[in-house]
PDB file with SEQRES, HELIX, SHEET and CRYST1 records, atoms N, CA, C and O in Angstrom:
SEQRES   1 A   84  UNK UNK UNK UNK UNK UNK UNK UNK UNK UNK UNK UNK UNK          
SEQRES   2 A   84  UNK UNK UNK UNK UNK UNK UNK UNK UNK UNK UNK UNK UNK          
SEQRES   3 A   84  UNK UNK UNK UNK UNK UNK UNK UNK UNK UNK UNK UNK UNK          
SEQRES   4 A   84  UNK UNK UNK UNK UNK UNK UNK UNK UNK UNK UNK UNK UNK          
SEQRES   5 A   84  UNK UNK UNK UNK UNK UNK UNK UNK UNK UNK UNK UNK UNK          
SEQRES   6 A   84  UNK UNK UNK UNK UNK UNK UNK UNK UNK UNK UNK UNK UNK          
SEQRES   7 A   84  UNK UNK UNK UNK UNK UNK                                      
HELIX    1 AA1 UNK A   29  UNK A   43  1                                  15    
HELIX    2 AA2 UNK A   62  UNK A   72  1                                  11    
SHEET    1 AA1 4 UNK A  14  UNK A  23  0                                        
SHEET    2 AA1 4 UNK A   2  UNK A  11 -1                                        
SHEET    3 AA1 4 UNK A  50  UNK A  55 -1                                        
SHEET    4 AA1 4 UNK A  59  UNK A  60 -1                                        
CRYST1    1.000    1.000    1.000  90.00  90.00  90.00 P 1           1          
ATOM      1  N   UNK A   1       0.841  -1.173   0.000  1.00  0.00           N  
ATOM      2  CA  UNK A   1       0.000   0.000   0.000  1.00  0.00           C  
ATOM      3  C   UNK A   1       0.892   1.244   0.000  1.00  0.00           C  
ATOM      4  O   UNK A   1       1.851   1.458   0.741  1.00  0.00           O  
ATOM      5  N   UNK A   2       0.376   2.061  -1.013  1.00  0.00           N  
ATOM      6  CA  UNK A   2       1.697   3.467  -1.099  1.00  0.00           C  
ATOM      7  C   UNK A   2       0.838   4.965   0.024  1.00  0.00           C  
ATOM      8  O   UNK A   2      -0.363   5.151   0.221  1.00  0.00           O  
ATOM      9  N   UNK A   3       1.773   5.592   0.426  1.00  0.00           N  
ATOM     10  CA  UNK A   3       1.339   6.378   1.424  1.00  0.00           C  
ATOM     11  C   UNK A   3       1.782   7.627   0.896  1.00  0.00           C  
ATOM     12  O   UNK A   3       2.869   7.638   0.319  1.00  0.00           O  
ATOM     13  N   UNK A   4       1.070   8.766   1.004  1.00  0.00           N  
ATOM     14  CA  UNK A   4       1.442  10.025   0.356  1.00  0.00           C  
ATOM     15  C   UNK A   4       1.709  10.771   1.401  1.00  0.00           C  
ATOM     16  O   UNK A   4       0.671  10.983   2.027  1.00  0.00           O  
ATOM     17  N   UNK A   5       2.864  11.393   1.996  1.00  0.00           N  
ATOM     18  CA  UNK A   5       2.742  11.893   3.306  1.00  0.00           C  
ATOM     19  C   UNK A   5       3.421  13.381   3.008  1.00  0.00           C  
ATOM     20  O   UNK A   5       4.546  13.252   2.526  1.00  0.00           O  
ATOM     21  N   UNK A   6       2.883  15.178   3.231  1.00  0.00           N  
ATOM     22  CA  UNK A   6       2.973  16.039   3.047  1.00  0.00           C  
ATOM     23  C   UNK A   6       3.338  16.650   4.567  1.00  0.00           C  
ATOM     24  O   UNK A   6       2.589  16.437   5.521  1.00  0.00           O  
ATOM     25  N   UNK A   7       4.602  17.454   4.688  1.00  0.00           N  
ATOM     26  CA  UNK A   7       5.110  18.170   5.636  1.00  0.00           C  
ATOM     27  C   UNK A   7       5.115  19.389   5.616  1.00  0.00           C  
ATOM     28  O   UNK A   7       6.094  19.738   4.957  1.00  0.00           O  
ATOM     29  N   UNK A   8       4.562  20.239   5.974  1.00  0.00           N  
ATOM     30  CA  UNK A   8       4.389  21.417   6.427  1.00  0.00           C  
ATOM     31  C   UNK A   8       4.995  22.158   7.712  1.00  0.00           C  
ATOM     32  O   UNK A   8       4.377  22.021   8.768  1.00  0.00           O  
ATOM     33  N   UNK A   9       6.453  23.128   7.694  1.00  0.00           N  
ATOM     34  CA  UNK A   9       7.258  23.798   8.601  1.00  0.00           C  
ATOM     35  C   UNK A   9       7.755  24.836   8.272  1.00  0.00           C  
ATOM     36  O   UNK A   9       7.641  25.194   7.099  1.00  0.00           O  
ATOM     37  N   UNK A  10       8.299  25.454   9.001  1.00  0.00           N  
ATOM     38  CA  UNK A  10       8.759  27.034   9.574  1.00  0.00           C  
ATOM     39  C   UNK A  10      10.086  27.035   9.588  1.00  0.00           C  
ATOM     40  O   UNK A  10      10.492  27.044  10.751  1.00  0.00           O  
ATOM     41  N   UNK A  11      10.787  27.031   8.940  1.00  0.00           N  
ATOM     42  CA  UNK A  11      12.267  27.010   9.079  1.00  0.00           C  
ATOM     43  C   UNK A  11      13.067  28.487   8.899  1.00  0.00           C  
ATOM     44  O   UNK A  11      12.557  28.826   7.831  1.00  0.00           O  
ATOM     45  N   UNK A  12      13.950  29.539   9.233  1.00  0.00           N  
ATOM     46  CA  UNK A  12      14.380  30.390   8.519  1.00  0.00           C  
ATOM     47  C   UNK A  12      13.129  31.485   8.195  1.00  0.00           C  
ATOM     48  O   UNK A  12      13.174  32.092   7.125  1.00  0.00           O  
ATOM     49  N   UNK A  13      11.936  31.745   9.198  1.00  0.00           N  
ATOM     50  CA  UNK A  13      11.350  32.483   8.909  1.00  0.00           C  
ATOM     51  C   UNK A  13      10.582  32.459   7.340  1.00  0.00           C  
ATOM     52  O   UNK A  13      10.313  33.499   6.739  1.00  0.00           O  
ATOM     53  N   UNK A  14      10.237  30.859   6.718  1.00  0.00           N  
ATOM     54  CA  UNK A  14      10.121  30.390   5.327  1.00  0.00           C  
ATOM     55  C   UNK A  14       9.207  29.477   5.888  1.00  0.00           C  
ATOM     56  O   UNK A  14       9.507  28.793   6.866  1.00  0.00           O  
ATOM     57  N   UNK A  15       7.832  29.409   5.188  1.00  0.00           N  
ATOM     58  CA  UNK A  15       6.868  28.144   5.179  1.00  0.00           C  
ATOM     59  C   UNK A  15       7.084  27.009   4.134  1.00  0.00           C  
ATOM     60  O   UNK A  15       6.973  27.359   2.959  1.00  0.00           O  
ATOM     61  N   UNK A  16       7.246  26.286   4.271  1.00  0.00           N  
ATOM     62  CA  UNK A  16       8.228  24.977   3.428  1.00  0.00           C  
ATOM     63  C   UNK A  16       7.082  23.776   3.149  1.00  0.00           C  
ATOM     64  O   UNK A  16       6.296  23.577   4.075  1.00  0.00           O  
ATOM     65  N   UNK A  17       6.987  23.244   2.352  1.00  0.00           N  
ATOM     66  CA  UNK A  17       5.734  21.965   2.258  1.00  0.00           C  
ATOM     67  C   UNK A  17       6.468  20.928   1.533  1.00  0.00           C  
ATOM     68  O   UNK A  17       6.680  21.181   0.347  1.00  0.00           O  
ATOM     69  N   UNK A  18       6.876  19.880   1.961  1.00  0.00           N  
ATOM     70  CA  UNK A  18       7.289  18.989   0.928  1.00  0.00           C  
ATOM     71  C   UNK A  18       6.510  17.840   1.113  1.00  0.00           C  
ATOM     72  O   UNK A  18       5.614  17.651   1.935  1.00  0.00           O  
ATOM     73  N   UNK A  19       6.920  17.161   0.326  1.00  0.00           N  
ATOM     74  CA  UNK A  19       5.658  16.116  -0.177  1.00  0.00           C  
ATOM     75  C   UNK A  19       6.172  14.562  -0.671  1.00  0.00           C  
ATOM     76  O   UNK A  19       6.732  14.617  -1.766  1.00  0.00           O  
ATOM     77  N   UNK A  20       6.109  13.396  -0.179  1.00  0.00           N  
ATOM     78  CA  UNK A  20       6.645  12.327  -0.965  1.00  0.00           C  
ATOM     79  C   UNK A  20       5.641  10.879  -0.449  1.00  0.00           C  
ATOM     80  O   UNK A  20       4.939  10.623   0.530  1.00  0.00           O  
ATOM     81  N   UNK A  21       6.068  10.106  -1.805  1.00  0.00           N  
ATOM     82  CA  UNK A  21       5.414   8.927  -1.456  1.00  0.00           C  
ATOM     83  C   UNK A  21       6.036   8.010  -0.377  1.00  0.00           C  
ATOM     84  O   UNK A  21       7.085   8.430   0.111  1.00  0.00           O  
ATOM     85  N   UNK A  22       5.526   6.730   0.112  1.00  0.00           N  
ATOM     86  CA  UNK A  22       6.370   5.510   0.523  1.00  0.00           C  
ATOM     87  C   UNK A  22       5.169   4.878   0.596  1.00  0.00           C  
ATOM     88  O   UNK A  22       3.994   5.225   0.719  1.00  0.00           O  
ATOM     89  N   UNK A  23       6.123   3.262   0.423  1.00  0.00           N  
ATOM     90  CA  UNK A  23       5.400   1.633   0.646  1.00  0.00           C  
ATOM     91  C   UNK A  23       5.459   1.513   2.066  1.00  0.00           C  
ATOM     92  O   UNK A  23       6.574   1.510   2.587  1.00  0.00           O  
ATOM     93  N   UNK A  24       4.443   1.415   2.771  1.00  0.00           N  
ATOM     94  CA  UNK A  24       4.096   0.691   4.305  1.00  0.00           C  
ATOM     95  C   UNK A  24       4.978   0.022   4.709  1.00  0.00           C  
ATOM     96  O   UNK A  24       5.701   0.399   5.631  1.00  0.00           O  
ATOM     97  N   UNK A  25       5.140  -1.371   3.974  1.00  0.00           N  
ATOM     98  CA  UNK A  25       5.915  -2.175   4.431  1.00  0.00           C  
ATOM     99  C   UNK A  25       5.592  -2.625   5.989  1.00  0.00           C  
ATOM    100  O   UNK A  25       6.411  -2.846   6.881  1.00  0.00           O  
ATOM    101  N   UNK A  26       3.889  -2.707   6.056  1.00  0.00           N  
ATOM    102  CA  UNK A  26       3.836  -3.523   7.423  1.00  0.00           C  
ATOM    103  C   UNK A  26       3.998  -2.172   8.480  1.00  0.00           C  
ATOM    104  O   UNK A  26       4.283  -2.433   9.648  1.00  0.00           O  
ATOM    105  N   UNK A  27       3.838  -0.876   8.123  1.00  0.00           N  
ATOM    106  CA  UNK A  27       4.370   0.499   8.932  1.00  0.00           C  
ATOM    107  C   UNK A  27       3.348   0.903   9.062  1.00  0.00           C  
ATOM    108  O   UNK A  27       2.545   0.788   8.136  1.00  0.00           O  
ATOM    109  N   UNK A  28       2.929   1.631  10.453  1.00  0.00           N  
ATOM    110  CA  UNK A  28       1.939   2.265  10.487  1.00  0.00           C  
ATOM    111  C   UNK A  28       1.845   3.587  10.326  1.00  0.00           C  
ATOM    112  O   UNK A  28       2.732   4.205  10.914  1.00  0.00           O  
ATOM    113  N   UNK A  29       0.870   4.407   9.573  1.00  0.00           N  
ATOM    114  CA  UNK A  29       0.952   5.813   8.601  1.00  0.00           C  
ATOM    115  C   UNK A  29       1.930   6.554   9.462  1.00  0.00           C  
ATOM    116  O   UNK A  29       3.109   6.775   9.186  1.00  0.00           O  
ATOM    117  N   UNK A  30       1.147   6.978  10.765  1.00  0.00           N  
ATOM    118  CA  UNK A  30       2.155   7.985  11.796  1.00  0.00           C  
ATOM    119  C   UNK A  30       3.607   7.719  12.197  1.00  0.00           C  
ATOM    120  O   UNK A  30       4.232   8.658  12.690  1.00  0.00           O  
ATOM    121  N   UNK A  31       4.369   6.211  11.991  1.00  0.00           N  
ATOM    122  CA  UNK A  31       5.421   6.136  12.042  1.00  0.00           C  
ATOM    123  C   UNK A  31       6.133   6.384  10.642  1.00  0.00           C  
ATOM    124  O   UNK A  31       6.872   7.368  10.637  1.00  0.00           O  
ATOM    125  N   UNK A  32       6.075   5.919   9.871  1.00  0.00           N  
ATOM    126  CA  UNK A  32       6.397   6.613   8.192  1.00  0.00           C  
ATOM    127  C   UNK A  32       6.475   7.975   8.445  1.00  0.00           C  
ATOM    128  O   UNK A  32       7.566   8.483   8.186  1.00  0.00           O  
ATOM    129  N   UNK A  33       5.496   8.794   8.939  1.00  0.00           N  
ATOM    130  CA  UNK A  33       5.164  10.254   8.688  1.00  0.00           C  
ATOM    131  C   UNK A  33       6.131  10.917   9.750  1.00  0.00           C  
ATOM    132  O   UNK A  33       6.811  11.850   9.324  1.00  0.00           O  
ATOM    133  N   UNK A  34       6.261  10.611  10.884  1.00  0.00           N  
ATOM    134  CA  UNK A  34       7.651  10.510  11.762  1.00  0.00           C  
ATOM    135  C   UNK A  34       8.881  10.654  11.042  1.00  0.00           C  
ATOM    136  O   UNK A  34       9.472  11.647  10.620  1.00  0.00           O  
ATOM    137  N   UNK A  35       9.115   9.481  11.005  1.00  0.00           N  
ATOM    138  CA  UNK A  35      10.921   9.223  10.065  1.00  0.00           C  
ATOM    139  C   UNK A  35      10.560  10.138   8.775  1.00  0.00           C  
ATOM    140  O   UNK A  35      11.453  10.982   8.851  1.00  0.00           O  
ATOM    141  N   UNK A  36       9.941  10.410   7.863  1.00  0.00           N  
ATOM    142  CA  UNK A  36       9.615  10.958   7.148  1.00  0.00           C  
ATOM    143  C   UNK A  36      10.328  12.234   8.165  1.00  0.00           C  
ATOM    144  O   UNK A  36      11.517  12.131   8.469  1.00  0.00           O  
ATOM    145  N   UNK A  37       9.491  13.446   8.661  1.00  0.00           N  
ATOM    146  CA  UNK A  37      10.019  14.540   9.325  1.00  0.00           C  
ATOM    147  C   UNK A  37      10.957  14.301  10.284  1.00  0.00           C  
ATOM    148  O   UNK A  37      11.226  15.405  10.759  1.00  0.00           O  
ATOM    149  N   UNK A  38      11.651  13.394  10.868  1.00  0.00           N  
ATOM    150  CA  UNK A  38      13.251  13.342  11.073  1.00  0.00           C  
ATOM    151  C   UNK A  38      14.166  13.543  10.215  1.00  0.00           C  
ATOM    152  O   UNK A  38      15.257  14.023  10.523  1.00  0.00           O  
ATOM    153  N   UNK A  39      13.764  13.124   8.753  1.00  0.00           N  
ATOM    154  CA  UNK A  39      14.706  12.930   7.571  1.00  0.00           C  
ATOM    155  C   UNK A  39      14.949  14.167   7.522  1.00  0.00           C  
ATOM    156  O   UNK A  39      16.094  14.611   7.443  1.00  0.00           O  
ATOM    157  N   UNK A  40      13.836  14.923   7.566  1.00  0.00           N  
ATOM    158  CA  UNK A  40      13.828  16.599   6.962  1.00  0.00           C  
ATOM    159  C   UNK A  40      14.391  17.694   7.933  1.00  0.00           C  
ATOM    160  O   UNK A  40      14.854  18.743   7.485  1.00  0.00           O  
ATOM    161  N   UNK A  41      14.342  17.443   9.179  1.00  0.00           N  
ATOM    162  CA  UNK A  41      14.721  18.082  10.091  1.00  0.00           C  
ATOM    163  C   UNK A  41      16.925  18.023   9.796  1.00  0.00           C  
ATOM    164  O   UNK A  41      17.746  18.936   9.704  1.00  0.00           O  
ATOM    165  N   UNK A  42      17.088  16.312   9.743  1.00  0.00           N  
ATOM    166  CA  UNK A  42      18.367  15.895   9.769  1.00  0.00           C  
ATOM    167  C   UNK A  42      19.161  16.664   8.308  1.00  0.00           C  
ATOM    168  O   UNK A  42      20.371  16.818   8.143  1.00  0.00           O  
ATOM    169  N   UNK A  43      18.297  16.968   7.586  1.00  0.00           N  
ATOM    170  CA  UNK A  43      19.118  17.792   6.590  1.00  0.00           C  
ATOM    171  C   UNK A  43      18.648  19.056   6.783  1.00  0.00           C  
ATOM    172  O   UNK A  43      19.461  19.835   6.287  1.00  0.00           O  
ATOM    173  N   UNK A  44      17.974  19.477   7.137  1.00  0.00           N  
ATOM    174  CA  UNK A  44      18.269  21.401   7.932  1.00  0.00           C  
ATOM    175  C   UNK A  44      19.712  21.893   8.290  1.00  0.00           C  
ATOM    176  O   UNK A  44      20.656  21.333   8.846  1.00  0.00           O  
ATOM    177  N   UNK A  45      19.567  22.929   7.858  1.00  0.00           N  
ATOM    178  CA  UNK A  45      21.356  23.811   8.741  1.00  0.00           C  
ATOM    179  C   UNK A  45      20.121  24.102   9.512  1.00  0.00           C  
ATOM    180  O   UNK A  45      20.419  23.517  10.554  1.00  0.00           O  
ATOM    181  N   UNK A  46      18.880  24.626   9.736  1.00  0.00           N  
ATOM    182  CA  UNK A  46      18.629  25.805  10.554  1.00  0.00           C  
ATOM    183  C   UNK A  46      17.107  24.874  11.715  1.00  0.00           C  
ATOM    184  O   UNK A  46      16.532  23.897  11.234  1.00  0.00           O  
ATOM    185  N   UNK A  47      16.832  25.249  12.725  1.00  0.00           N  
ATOM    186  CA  UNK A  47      15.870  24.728  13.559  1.00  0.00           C  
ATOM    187  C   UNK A  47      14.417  25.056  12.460  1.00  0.00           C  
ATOM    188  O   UNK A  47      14.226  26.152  11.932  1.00  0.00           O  
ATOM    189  N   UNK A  48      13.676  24.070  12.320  1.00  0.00           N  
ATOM    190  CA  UNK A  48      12.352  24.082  11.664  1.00  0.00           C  
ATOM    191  C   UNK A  48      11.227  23.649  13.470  1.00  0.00           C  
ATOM    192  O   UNK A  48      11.465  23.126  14.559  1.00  0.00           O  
ATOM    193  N   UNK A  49      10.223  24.183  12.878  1.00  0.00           N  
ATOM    194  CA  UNK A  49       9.207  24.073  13.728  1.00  0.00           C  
ATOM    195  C   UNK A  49       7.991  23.051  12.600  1.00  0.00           C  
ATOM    196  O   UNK A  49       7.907  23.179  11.378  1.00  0.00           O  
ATOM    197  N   UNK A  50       7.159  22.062  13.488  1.00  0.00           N  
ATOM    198  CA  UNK A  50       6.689  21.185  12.544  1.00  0.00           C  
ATOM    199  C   UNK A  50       5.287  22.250  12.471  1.00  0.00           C  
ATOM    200  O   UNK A  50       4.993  22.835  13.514  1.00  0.00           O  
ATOM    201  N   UNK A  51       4.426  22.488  11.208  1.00  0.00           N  
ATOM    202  CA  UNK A  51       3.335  23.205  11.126  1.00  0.00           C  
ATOM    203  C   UNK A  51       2.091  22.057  11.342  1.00  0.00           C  
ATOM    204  O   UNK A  51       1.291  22.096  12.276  1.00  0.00           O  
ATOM    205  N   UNK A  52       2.114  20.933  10.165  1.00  0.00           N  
ATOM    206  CA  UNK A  52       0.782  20.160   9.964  1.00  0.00           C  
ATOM    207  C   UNK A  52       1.255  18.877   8.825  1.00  0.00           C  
ATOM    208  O   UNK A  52       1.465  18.916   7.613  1.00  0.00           O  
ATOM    209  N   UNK A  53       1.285  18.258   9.379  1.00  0.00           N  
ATOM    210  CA  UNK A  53       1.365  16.626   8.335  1.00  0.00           C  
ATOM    211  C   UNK A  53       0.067  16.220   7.691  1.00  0.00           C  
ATOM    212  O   UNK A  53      -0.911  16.442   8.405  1.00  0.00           O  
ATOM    213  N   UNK A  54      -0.186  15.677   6.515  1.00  0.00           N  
ATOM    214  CA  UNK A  54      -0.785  15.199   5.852  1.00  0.00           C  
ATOM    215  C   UNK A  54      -0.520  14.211   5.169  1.00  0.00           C  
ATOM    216  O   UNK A  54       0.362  14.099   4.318  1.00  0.00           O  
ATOM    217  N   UNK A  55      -1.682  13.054   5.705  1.00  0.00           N  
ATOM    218  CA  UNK A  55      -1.153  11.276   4.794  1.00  0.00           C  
ATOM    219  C   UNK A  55      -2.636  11.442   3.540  1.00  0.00           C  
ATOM    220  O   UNK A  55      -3.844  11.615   3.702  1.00  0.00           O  
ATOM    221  N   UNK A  56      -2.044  11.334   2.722  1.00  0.00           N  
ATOM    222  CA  UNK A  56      -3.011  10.830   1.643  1.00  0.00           C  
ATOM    223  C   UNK A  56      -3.921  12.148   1.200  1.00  0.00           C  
ATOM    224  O   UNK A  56      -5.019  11.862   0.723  1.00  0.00           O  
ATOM    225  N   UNK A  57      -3.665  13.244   1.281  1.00  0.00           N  
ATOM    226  CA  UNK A  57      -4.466  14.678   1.292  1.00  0.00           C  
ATOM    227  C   UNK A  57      -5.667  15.033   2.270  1.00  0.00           C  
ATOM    228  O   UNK A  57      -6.304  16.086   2.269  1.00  0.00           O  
ATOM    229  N   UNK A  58      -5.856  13.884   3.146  1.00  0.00           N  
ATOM    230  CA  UNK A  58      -7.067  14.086   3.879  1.00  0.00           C  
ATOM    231  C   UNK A  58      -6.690  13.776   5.490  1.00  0.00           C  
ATOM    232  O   UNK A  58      -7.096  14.459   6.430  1.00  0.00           O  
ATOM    233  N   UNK A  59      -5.956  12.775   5.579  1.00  0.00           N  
ATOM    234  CA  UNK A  59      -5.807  12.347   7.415  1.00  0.00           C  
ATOM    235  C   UNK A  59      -4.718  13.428   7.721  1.00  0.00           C  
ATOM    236  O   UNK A  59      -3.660  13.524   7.100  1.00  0.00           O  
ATOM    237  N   UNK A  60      -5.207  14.423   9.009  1.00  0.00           N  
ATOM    238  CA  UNK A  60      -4.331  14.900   9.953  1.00  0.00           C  
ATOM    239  C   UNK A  60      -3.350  13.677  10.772  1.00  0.00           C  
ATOM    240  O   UNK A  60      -3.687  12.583  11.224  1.00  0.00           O  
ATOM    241  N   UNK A  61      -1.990  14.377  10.747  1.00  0.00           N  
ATOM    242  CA  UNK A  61      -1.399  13.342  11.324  1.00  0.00           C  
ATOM    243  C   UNK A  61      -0.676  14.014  12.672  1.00  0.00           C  
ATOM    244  O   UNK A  61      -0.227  13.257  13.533  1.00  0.00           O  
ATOM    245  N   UNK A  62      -0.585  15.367  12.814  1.00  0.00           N  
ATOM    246  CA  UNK A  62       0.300  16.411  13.029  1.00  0.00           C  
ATOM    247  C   UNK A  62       0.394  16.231  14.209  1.00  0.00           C  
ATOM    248  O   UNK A  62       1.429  16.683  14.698  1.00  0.00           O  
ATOM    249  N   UNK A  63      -0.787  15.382  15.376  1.00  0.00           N  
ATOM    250  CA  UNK A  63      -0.658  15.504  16.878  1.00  0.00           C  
ATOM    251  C   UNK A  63       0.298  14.201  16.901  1.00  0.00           C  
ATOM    252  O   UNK A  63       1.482  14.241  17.235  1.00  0.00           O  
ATOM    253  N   UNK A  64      -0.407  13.024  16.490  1.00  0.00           N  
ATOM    254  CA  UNK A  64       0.496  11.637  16.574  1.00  0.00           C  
ATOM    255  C   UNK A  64       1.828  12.203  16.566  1.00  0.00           C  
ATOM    256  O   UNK A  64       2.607  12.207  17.518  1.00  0.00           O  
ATOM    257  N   UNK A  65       2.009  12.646  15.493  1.00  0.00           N  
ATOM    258  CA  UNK A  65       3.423  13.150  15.183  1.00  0.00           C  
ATOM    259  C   UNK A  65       4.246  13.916  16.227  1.00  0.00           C  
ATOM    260  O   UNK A  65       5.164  13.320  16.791  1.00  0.00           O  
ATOM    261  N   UNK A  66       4.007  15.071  16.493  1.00  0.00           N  
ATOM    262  CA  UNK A  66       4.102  15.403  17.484  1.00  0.00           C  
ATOM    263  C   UNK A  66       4.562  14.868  18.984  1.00  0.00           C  
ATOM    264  O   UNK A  66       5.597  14.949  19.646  1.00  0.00           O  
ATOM    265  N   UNK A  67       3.181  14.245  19.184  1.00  0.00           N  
ATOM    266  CA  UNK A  67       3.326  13.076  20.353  1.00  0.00           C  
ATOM    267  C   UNK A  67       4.612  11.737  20.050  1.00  0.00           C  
ATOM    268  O   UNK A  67       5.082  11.052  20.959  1.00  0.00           O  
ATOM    269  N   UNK A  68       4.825  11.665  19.224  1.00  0.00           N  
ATOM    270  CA  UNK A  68       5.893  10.742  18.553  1.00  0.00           C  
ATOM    271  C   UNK A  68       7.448  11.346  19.354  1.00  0.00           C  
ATOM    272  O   UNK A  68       8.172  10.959  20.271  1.00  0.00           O  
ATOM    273  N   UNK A  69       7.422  12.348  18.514  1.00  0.00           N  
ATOM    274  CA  UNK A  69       8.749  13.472  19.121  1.00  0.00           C  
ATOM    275  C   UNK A  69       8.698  13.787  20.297  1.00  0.00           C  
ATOM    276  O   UNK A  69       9.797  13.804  20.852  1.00  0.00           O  
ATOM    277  N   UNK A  70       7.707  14.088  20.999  1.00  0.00           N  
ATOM    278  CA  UNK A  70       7.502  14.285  22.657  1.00  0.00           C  
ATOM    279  C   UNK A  70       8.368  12.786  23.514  1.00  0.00           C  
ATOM    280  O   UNK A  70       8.950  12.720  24.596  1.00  0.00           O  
ATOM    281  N   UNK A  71       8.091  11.699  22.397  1.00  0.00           N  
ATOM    282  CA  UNK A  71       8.277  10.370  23.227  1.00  0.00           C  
ATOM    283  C   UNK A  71      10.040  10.313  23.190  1.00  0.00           C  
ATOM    284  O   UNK A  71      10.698  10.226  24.227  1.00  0.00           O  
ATOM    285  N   UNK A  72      10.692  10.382  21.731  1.00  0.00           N  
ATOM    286  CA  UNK A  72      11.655  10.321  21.372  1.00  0.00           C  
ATOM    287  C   UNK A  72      12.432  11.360  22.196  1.00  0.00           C  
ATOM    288  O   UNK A  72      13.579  10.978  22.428  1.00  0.00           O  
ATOM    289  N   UNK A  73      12.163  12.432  22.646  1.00  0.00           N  
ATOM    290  CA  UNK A  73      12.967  13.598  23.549  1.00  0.00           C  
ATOM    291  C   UNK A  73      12.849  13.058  24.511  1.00  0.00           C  
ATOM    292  O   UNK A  73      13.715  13.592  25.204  1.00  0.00           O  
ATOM    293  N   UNK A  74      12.175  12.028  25.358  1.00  0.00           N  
ATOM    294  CA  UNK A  74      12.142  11.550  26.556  1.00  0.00           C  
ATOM    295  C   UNK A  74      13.002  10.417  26.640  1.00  0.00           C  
ATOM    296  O   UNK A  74      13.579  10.133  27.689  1.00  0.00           O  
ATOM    297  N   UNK A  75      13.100   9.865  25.764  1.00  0.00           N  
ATOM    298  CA  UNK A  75      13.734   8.641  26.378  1.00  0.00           C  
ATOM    299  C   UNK A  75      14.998   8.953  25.658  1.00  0.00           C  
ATOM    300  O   UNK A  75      15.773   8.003  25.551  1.00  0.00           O  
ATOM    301  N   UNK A  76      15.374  10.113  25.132  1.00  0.00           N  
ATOM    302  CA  UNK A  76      16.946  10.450  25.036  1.00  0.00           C  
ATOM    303  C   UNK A  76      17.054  11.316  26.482  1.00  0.00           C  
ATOM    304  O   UNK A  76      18.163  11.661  26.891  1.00  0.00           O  
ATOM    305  N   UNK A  77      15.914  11.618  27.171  1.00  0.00           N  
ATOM    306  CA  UNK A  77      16.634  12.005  28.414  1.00  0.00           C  
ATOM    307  C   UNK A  77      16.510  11.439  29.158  1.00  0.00           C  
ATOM    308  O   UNK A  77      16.905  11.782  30.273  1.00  0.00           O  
ATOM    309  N   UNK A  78      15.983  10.438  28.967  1.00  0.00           N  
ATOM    310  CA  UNK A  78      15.808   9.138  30.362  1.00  0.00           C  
ATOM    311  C   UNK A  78      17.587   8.542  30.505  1.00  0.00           C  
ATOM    312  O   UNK A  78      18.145   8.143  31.527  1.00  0.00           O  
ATOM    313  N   UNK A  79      18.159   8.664  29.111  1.00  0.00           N  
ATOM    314  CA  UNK A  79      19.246   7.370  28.683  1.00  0.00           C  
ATOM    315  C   UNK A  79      20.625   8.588  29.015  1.00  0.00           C  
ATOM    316  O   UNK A  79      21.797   8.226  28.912  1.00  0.00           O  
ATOM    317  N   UNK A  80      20.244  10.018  29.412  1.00  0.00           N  
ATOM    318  CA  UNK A  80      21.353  10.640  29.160  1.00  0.00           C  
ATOM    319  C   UNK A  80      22.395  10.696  30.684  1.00  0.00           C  
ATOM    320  O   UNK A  80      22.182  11.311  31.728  1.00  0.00           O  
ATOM    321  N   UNK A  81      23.456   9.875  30.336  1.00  0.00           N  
ATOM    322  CA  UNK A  81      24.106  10.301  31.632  1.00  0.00           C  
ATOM    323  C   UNK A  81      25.301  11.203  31.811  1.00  0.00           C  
ATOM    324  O   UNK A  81      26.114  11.257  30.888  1.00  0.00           O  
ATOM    325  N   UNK A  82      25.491  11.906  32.888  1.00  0.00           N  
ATOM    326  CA  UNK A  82      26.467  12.898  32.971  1.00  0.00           C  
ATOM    327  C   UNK A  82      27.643  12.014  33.677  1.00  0.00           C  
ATOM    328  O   UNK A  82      27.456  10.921  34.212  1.00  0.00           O  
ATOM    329  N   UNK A  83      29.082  12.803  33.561  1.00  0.00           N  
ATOM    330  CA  UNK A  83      30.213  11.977  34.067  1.00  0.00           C  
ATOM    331  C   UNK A  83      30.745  12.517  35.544  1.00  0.00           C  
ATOM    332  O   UNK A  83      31.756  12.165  36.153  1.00  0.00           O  
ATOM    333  N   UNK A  84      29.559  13.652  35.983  1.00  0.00           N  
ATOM    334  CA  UNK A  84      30.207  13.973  36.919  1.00  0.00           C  
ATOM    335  C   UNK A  84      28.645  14.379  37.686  1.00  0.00           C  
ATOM    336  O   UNK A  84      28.619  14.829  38.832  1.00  0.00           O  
TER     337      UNK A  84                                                      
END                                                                             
């Protein structure tokens, strides 16, 4: 099943929308749509703010998403240890 997933962010004072397909592969939409906006963030020089995700032109994805990254900032600070 192919997934159309559209990103919408704030980067540089610039509203940015990009847009691409992917195969599931057994994935559920909001995790695709995740790694999807990690990819995009990981090639930024500059901090982006996420605006609104879109799977397929119609499903909001933007809170999952969100809530996704809320999880991922936590358990890099659950795992972070100091040496002193």
């Amino acid at each position: 099943m192919t997934l159309t997933i559209e990103v919408r962010y704030i980067t540089a004072n610039n509203r940015i929308s990009q847009k691409r397909s992917f195969v599931l592969r057994g994935n559920k939409p909001e995790q695709v749509a995740f790694d999807f906006w990690q990819q995009l963030r990981t090639e930024m020089p500059y901090h982006a703010d996420l605006e609104k995700v879109i799977a397929n032109g119609d499903q909001d994805l933007t809170e999952v998403v969100r809530e996704l990254e809320s999880q991922e900032m936590r358990k890099i600070d659950e795992n972070w240890f100091l040496p002193f």
